[in-house]
N, C-alpha and C positions, 0 to 999 in steps of 0.2 A: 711381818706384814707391812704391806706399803700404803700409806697412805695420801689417797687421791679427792678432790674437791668432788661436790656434788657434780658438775657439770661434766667432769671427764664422764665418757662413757661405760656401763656394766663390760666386762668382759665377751667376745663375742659372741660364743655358746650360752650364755643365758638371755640376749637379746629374744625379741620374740614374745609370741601368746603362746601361753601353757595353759592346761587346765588341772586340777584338782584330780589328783586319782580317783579316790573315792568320792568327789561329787565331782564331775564333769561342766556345772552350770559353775562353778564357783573357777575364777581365772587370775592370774598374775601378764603383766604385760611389761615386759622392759624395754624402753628405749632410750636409746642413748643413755643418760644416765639419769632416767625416771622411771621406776618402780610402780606400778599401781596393782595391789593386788587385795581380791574380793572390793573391788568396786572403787576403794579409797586410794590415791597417793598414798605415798609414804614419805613423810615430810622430815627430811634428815639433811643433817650440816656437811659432813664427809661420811666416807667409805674406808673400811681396810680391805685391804685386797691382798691375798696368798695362799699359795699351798701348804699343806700339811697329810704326809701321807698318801702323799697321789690325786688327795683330794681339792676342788678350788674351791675356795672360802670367801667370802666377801660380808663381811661385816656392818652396817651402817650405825652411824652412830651420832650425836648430838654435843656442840659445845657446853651446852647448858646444864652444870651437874646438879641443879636441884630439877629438872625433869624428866634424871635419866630416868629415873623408877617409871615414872607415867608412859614415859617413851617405851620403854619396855615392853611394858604389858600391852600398849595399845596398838604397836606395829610392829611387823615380820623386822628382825633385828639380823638375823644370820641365812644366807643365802650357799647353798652348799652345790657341789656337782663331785659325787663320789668318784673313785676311780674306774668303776664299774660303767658310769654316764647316769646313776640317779639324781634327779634333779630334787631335793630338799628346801623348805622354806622355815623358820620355826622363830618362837620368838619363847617366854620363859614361861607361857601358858599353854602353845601346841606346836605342832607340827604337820606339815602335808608334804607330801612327794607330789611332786608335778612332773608333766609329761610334754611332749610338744602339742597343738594343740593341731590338730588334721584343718586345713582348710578346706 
C-alpha cells in the first residue's frame, strides 16, 4: 500500500455523497481528501491507498500510537470498493455498504 498525506485527494470513485444501505438518512461524503461520515469528519494524519484482490482499499490512519485504540473505535478506519463496485466503510466496531447517493 502507498502511502499518501491527508490532503492528496480519495481515489476518484469514492469521491462523492453516498448513503447508508440500510439506513438511507445516515451519509458519508468525500472530497477531496475529506471524509465526513454520519455527520462527523474523520480527523486522520495519512491514508494507505491499494489493491488487494481486485479490491481498492484505503486505509486512514494516525501518527499517534497511544490514540490508535480510540482512533479506531471512534472512526471509519478502512474504506473498501470490491471488485464487484460494493462500496464498504467499517472500522473494528461495524460496518455499512454504501451506495451513490440519487440526487
Amino acid at each position: 500500500m502507498e502511502r499518501f498525506a491527508r490532503d492528496v485527494p480519495f481515489p476518484n470513485g469514492m469521491q462523492g455523497r453516498w448513503t447508508d444501505v440500510e439506513d438511507p438518512a445516515s451519509q458519508m461524503i468525500i472530497q477531496g481528501g475529506e471524509v465526513t461520515c454520519f455527520g462527523k469528519r474523520v480527523d486522520y494524519d495519512y491514508k494507505l491507498v491499494g489493491t488487494n484482490s481486485g479490491a481498492l482499499i484505503v486505509s486512514l490512519k494516525i501518527d499517534d500510537e497511544e490514540r490508535e485504540d480510540t482512533f479506531q473505535r471512534a472512526n471509519i478506519t478502512e474504506l473498501v470498493i470490491t471488485p464487484e463496485g460494493q462500496f464498504h466503510a467499517y472500522n473494528v466496531n461495524f460496518a455499512s455498504q454504501f451506495e451513490r447517493a440519487s440526487d
